[in-house]
C-alpha positions as a Markdown table, in Angstrom:
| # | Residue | x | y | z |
|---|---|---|---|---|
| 1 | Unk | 55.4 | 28.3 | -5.6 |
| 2 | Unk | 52.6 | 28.1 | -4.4 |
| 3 | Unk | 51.0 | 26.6 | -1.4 |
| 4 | Unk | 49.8 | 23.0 | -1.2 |
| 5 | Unk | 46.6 | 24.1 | 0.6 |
| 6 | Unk | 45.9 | 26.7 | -2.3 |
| 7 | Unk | 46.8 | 23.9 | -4.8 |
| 8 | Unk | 44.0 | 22.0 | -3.7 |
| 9 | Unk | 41.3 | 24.8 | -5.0 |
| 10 | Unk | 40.1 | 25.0 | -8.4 |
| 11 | Unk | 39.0 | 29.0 | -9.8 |
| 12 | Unk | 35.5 | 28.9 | -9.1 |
| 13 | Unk | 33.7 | 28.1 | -12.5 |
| 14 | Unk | 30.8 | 30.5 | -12.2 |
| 15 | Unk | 32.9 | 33.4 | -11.9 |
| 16 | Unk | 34.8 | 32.2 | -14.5 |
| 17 | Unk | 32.2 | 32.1 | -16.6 |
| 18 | Unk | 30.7 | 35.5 | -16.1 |
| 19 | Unk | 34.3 | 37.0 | -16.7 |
| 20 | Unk | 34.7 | 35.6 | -19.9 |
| 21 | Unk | 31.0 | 37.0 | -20.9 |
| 22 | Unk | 32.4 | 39.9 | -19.9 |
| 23 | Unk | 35.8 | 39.5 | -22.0 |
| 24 | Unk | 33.7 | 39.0 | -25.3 |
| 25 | Unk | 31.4 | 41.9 | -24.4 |
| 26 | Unk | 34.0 | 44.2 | -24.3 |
| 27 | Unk | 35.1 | 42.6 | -27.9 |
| 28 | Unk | 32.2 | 43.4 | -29.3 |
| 29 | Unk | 30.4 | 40.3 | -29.1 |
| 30 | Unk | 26.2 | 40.2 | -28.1 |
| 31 | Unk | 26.4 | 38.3 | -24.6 |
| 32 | Unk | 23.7 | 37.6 | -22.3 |
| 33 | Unk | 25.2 | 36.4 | -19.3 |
| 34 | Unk | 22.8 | 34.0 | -17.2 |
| 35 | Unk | 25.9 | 33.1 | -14.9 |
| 36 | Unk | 25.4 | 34.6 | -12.3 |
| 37 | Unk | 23.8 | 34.7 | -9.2 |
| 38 | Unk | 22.7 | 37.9 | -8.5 |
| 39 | Unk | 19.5 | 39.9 | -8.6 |
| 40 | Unk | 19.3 | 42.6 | -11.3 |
| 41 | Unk | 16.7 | 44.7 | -9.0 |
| 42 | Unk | 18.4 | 48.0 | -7.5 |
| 43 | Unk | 19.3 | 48.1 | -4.0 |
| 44 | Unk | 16.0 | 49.7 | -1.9 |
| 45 | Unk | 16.0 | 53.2 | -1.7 |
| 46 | Unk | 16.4 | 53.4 | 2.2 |
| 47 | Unk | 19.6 | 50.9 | 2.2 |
| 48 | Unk | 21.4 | 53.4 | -0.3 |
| 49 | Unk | 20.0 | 56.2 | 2.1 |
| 50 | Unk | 21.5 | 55.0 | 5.3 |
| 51 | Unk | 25.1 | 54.2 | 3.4 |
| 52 | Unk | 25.3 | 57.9 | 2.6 |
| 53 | Unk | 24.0 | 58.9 | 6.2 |
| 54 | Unk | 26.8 | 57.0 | 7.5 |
| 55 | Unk | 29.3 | 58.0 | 5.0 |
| 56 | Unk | 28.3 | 61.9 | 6.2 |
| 57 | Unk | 28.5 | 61.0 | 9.5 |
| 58 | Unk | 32.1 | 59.8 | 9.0 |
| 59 | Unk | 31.2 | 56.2 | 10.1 |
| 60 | Unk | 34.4 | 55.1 | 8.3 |
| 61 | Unk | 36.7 | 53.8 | 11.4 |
| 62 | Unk | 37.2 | 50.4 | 12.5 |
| 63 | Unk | 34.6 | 48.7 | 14.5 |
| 64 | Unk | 34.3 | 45.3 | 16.3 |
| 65 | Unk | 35.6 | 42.3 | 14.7 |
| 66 | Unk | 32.0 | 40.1 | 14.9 |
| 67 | Unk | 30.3 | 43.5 | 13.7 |
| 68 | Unk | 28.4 | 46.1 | 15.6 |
| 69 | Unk | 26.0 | 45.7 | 18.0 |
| 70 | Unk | 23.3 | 47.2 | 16.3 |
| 71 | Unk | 23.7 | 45.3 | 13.2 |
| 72 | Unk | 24.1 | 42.1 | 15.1 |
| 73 | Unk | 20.9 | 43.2 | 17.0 |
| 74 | Unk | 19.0 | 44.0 | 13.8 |
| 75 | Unk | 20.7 | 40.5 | 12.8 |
| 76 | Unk | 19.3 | 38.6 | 15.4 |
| 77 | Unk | 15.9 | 40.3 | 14.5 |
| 78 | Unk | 16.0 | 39.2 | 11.1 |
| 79 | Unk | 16.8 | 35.7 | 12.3 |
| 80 | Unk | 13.8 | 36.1 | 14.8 |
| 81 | Unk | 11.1 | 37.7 | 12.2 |
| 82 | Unk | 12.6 | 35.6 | 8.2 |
| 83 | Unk | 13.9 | 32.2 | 10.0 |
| 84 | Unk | 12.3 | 31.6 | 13.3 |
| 85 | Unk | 15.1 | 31.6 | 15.2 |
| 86 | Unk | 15.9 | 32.9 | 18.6 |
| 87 | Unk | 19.6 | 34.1 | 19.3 |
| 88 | Unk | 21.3 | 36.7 | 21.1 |
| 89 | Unk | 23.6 | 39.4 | 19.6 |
| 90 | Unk | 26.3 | 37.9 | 21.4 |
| 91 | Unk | 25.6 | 34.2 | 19.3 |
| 92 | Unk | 25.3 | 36.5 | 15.6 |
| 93 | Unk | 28.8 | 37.3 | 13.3 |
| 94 | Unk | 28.8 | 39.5 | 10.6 |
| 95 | Unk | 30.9 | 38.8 | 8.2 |
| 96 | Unk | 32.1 | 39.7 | 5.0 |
| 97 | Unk | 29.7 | 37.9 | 2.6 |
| 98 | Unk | 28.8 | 34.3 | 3.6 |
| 99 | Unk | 31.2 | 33.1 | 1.8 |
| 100 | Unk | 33.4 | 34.6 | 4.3 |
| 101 | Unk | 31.2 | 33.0 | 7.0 |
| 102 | Unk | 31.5 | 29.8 | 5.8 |
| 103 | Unk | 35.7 | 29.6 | 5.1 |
| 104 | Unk | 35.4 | 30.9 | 9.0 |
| 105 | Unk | 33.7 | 28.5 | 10.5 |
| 106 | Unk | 35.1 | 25.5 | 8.6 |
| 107 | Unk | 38.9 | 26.6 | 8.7 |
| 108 | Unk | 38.3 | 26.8 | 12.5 |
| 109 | Unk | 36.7 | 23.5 | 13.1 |
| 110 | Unk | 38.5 | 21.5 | 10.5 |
| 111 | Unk | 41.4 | 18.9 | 10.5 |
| 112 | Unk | 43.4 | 16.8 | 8.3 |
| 113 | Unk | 41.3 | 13.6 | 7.4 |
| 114 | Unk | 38.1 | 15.1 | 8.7 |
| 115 | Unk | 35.2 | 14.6 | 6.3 |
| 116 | Unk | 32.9 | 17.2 | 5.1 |
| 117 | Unk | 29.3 | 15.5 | 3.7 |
| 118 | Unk | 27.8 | 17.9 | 0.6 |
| 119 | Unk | 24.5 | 17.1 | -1.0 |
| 120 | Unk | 25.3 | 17.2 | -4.6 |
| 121 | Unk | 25.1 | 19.1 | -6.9 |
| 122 | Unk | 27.1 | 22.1 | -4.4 |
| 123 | Unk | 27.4 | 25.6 | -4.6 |
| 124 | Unk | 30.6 | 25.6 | -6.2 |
| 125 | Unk | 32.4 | 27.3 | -3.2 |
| 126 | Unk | 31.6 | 24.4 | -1.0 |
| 127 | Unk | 34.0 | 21.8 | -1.8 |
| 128 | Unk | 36.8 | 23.7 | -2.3 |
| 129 | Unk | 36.8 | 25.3 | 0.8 |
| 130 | Unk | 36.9 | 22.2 | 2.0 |
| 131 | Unk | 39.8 | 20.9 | 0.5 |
| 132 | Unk | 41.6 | 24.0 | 1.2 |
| 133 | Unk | 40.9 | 23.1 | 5.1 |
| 134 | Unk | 42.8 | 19.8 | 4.5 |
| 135 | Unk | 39.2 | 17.5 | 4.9 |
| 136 | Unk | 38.0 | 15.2 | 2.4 |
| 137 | Unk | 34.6 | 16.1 | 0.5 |
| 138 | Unk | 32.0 | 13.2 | 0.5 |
| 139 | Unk | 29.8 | 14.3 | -1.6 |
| 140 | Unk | 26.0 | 12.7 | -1.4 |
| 141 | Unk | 24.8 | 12.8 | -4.9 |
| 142 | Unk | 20.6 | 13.9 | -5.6 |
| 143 | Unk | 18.4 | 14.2 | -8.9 |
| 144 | Unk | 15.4 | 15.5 | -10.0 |
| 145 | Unk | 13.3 | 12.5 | -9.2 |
| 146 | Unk | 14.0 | 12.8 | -5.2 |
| 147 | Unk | 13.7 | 16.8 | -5.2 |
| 148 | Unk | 17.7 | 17.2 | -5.5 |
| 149 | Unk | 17.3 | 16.6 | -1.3 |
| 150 | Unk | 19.1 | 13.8 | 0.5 |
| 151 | Unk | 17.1 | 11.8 | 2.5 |
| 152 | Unk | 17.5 | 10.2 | 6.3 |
| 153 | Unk | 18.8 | 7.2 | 5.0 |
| 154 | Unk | 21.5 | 8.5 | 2.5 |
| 155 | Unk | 22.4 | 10.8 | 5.9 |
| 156 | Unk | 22.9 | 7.4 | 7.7 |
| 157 | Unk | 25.0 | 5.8 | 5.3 |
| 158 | Unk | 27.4 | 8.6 | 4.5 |
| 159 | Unk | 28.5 | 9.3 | 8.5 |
| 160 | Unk | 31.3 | 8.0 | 9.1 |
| 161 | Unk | 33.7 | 8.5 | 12.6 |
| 162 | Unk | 35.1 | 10.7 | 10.5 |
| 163 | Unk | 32.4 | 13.0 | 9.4 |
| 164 | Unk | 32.8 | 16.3 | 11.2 |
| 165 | Unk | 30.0 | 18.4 | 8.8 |
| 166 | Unk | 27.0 | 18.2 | 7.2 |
| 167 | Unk | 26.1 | 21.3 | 4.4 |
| 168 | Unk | 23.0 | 22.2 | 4.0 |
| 169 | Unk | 21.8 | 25.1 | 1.8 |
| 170 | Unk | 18.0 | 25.7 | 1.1 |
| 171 | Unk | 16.9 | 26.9 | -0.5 |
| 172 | Unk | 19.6 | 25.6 | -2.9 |
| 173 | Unk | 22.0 | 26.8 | -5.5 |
| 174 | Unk | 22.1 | 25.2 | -8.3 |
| 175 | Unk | 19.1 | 23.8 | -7.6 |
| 176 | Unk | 16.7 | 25.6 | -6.4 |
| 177 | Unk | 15.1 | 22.7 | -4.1 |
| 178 | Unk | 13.9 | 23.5 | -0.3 |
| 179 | Unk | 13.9 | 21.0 | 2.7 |
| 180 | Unk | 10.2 | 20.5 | 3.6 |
| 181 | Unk | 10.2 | 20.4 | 8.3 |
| 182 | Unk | 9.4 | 17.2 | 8.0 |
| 183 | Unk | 12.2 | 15.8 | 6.1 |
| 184 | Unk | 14.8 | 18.4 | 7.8 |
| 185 | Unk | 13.3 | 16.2 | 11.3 |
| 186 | Unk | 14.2 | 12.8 | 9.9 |
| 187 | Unk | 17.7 | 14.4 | 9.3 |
| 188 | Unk | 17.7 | 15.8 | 13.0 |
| 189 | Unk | 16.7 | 12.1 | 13.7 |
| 190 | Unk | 19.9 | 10.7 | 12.5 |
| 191 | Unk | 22.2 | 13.4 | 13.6 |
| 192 | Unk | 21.4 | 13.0 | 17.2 |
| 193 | Unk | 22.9 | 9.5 | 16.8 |
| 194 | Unk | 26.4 | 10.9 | 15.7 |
| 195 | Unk | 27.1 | 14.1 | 18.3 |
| 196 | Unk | 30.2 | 15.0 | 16.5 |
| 197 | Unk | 28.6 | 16.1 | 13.4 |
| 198 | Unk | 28.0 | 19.7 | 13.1 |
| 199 | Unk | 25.6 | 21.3 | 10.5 |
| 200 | Unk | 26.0 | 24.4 | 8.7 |
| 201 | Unk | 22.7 | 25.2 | 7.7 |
| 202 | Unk | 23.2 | 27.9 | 4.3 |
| 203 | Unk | 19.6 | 29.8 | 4.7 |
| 204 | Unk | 20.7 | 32.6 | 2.4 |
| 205 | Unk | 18.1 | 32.2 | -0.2 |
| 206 | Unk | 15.2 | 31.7 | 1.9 |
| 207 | Unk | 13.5 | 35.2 | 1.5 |
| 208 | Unk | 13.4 | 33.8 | -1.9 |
| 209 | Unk | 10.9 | 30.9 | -1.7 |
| 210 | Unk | 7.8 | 30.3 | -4.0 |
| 211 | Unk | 6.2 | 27.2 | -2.2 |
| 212 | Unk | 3.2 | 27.9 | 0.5 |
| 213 | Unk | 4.0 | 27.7 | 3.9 |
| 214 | Unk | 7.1 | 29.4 | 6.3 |
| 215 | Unk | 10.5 | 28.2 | 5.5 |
| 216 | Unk | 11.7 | 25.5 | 7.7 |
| 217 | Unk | 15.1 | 25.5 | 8.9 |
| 218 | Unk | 17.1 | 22.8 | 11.6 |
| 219 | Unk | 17.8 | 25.1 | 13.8 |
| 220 | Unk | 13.9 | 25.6 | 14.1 |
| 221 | Unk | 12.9 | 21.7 | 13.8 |
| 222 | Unk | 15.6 | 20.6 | 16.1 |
| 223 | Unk | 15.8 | 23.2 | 18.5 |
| 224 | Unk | 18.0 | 20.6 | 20.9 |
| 225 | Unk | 21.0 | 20.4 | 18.2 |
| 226 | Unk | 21.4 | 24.4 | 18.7 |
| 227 | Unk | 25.2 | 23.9 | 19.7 |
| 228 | Unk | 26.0 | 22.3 | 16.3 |
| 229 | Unk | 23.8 | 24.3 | 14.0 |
| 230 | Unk | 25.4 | 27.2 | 12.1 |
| 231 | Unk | 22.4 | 29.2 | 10.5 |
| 232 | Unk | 23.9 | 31.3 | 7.3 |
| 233 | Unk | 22.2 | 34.1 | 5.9 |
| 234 | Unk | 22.7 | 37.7 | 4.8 |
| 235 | Unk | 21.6 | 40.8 | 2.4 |
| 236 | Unk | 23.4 | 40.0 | -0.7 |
| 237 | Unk | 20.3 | 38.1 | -2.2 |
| 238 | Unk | 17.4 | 39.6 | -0.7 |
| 239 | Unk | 18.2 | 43.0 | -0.6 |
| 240 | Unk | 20.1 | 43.3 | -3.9 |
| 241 | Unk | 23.2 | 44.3 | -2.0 |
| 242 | Unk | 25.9 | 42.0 | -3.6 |
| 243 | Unk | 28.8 | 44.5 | -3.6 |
| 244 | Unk | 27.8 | 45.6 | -0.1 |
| 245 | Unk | 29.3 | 42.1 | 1.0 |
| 246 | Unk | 27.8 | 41.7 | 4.3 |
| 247 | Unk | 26.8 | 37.9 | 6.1 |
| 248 | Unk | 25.2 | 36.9 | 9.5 |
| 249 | Unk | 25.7 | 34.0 | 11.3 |
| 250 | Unk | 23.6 | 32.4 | 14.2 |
| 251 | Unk | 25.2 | 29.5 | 16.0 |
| 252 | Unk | 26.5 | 28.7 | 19.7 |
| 253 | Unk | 28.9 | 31.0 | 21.6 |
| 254 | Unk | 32.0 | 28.7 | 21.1 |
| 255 | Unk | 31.7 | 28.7 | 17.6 |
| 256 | Unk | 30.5 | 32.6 | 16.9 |
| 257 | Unk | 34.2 | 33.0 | 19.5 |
| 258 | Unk | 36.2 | 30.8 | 16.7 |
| 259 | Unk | 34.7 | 32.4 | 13.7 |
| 260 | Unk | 35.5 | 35.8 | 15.1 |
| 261 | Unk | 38.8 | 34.7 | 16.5 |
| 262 | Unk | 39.8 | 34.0 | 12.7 |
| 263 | Unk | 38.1 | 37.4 | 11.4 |
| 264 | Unk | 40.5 | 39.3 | 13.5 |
| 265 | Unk | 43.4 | 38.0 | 11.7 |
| 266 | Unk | 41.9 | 37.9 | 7.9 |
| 267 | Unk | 40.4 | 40.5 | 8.0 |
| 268 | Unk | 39.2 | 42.4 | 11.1 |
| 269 | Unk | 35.2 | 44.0 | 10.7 |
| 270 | Unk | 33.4 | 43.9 | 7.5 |
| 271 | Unk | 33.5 | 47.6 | 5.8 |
| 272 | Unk | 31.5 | 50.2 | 8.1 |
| 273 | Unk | 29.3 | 51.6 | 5.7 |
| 274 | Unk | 27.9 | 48.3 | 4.4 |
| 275 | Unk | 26.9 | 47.8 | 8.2 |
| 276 | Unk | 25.4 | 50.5 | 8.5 |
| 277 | Unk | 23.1 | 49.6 | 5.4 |
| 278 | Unk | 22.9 | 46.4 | 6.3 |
| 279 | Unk | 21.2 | 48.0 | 10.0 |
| 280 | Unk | 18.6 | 49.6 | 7.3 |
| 281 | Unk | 18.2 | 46.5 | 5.2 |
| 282 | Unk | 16.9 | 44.1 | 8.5 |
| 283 | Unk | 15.4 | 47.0 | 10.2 |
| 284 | Unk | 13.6 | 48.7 | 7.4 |
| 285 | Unk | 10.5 | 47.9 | 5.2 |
| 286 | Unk | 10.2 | 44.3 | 4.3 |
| 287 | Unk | 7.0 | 44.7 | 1.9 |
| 288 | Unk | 9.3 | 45.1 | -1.8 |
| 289 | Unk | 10.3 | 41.3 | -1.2 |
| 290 | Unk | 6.7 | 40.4 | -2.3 |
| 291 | Unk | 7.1 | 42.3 | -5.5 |
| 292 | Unk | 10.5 | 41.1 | -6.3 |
| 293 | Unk | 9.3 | 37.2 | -5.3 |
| 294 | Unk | 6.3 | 37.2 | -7.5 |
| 295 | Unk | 8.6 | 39.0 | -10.8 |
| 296 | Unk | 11.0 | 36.1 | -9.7 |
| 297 | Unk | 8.4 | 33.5 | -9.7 |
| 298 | Unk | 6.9 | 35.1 | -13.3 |
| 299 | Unk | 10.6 | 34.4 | -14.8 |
| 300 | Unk | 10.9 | 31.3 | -13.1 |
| 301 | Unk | 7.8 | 30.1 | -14.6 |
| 302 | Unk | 9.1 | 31.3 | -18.0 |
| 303 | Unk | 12.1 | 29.6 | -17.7 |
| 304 | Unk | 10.9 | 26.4 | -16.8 |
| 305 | Unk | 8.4 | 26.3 | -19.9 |
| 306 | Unk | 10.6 | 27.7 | -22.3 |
| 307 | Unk | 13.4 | 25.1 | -21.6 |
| 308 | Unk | 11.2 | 21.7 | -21.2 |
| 309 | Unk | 10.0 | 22.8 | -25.1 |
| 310 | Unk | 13.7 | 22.3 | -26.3 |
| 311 | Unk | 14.2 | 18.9 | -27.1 |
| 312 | Unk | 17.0 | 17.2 | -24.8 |
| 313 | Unk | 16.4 | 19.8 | -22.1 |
| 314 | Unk | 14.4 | 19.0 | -19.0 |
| 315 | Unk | 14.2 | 21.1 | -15.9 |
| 316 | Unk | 12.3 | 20.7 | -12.6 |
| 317 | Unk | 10.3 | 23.7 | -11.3 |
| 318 | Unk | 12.7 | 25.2 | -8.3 |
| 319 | Unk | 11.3 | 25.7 | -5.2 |
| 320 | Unk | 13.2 | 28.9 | -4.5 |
| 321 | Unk | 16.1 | 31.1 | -5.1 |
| 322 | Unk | 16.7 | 32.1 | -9.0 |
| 323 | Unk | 18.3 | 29.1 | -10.9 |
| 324 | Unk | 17.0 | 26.3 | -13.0 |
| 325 | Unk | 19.2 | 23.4 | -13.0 |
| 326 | Unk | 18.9 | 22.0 | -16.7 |
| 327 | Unk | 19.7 | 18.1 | -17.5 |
| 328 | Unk | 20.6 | 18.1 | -21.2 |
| 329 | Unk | 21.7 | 14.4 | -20.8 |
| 330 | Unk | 19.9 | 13.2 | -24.1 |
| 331 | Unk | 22.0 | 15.7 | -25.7 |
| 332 | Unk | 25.5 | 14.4 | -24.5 |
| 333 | Unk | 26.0 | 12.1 | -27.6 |
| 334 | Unk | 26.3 | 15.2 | -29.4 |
| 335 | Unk | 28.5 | 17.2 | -27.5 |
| 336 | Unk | 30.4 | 14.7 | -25.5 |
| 337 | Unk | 30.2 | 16.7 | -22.6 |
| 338 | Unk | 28.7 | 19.7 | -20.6 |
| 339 | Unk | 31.7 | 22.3 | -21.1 |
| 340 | Unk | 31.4 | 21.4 | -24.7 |
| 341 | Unk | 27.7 | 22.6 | -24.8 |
| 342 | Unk | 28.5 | 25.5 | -22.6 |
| 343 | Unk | 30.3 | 26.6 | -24.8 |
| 344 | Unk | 28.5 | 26.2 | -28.3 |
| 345 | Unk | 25.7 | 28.3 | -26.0 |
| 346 | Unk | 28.4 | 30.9 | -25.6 |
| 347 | Unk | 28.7 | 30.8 | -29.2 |
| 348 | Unk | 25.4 | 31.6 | -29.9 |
| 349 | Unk | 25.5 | 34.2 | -27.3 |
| 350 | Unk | 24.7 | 33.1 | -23.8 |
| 351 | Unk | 26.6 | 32.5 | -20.9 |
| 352 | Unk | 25.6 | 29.5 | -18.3 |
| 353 | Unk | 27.6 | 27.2 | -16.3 |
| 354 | Unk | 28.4 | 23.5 | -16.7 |
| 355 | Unk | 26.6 | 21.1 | -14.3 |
| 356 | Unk | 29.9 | 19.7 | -13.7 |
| 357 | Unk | 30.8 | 22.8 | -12.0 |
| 358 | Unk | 28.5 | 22.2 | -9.4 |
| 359 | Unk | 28.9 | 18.3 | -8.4 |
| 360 | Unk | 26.3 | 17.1 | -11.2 |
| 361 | Unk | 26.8 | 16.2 | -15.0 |
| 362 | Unk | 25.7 | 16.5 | -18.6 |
| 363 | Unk | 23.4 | 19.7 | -18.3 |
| 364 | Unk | 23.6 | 23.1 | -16.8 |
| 365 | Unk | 22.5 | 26.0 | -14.5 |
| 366 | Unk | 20.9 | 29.0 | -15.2 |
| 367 | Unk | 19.7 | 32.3 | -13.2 |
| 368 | Unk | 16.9 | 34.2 | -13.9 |
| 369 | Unk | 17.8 | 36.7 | -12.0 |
| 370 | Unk | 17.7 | 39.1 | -15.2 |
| 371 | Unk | 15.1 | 41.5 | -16.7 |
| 372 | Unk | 12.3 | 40.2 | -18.5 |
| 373 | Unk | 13.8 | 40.7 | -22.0 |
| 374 | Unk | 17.0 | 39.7 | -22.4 |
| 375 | Unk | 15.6 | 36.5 | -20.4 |
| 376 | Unk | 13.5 | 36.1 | -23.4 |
| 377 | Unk | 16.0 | 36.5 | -25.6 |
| 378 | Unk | 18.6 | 34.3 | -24.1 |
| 379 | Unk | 15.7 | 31.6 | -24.1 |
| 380 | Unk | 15.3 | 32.0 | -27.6 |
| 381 | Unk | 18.8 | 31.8 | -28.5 |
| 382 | Unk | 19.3 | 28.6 | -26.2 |
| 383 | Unk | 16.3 | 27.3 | -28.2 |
| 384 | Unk | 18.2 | 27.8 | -31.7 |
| 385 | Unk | 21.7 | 27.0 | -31.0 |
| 386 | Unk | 20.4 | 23.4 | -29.9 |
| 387 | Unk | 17.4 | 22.9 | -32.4 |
């Protein structure tokens, strides 16, 4: 039997989706797979380098539980130089992905009854680690129209005495959509009104932006809520480094001394050798993110064209990150639902994820985080399976 905790957490659906791609690959069957979030670039040269230089130098022993110091000091320079944010070493956990990060810090701080506000549609991780915490999801629901961002008012509404977090993730996934300062300072506005309300702030995608201008983050804008901001960020996304698993957190001590309190019993320090690349990926050339944002922005562009010429498709032009979140609502009397059109895509050879999967309804999300071609492809095969 299992556990009632576990019993409250679907499989995630995007993985699920990528494995069955993978399931009718291996049949035989053309897929292209735009599941996925993950960038099809390889890892930069000098990241592989320094994994080998620390595999030679038998780096391969245990090491501190939050990570090592010179990873959280190159850390705490990437949250200086990419985010704006000043923290010490001591305030920085590495982890073992964000996701890791983030089932950390909430399992920690969470309680039975406590309520967990998410801007919908989520990352589809967000609610179920959630309910696996034993605290209700509220989920604040957004749309094209309003920039798929909640706004100081919806904020207001949704606190409760409950309410113990707030998610943020911008830029977002599914969505793609970015908190302009201003609009992250009417948030700040209303969470100074309700102290117990902490923020976890999911920054992982910011490297990935395509609007003017620095990224704004709360922990920058509302420099006085420091001791209930958790800043998330990492290598996975900017640095190609998915497999490498490696997350940093910023936040105050006591939280940073929970989090790591936690990691010594799941699973003590995040593998050696991926710190040490992860040193390399912060403290090494920046200047192949410019390349890779403007091949991004190229596909995004692409995507965004492509899709709004299908009849019953519309997409909004995502500020960041590498997903288009499609509404196919026109196309609902047809299919009856958005796992129903999923599918007939899958049919026709292409692999995306239900809205549904993410909080939202009757469309879907794609990543263009794949190579120019079989982008193309998939676009034209979307285009034909529903016209």
């Amino acid at each position: 039997m299992i556990s009632e905790a576990l019993a409250r957490v679907a499989a995630s659906r995007t993985t699920a989706m990528t494995d069955r791609a993978m399931e009718l690959r291996a049949a035989g069957h053309d897929i292209i797979s735009l599941s996925v979030g993950e960038p099809d670039f390889a890892t930069p040269p000098h990241v592989i380098a320094a994994a080998k230089a620390a595999l030679d130098a038998g780096d391969t022993k245990y090491t501190a539980v939050p990570g090592t110091q010179r990873l959280r000091e190159a850390a705490a320079l990437h949250f200086q130089r990419d985010l704006g944010i000043t923290v010490p070493p001591s305030q920085v956990i590495v982890s073992a992905g964000g996701k890791q990060a983030i089932f950390h810090a909430l399992l920690a701080t969470l309680n039975a009854g406590d309520e967990v506000l998410i801007p919908a549609p989520w990352w589809v991780s967000y609610p179920e680690i959630v309910r696996f915490a034993g605290a209700d999801v509220v989920a604040m629901p957004t749309d094209a129209a309003g920039g798929f961002r909640i706004t100081a008012a919806q904020l207001e509404a949704a606190i409760t005495p409950k309410t113990r977090w707030l998610l943020l993730n911008s830029p977002g996934n599914p969505t793609g959509a970015t908190y302009p300062a201003e609009e992250l300072r009417g948030i700040g506005e209303v969470l100074r009104r309700h102290p117990q309300v902490l923020v976890m702030s999911d920054d992982i995608y910011a490297p990935l932006r395509y609007t003017p201008g620095t990224h704004a983050t709360l922990a920058v804008e509302c420099p006085d809520l420091a001791e209930r901001v958790l800043t998330v960020s990492g290598v996975s996304k900017s640095h190609a480094m998915t497999g490498f698993r490696i997350g940093v957190s910023a936040g105050p001590l006591w939280l940073i001394s929970a989090m790591a309190r936690l990691q010594s019993h799941s699973s003590g320090n995040p593998a050696s050798i991926s710190q040490a690349a992860a040193v390399a990926a912060f403290e090494g050339p920046q200047d192949f993110l410019l390349d890779w944002r403007e091949k991004f922005r190229a596909r995004r562009d692409l995507c965004v064209a492509a899709l709004n010429a299908i009849p019953g498709l519309y997409t909004p032009v995502p500020d960041g990150a590498f997903y288009c979140m499609v509404d196919a609502g026109p196309l609902m009397a047809r299919f009856g639902d958005d796992e129903a059109l999923c599918l007939h895509l899958l049919e026709h050879g292409v692999a995306v994820v239900a809205a549904s999967a993410f909080g939202g309804s009757a469309g879907f999300r794609i990543s263009f985080a794949a190579d120019d071609a079989r982008l193309e492809e998939a676009l034209r095969r979307i285009a034909k399976a529903l016209t």
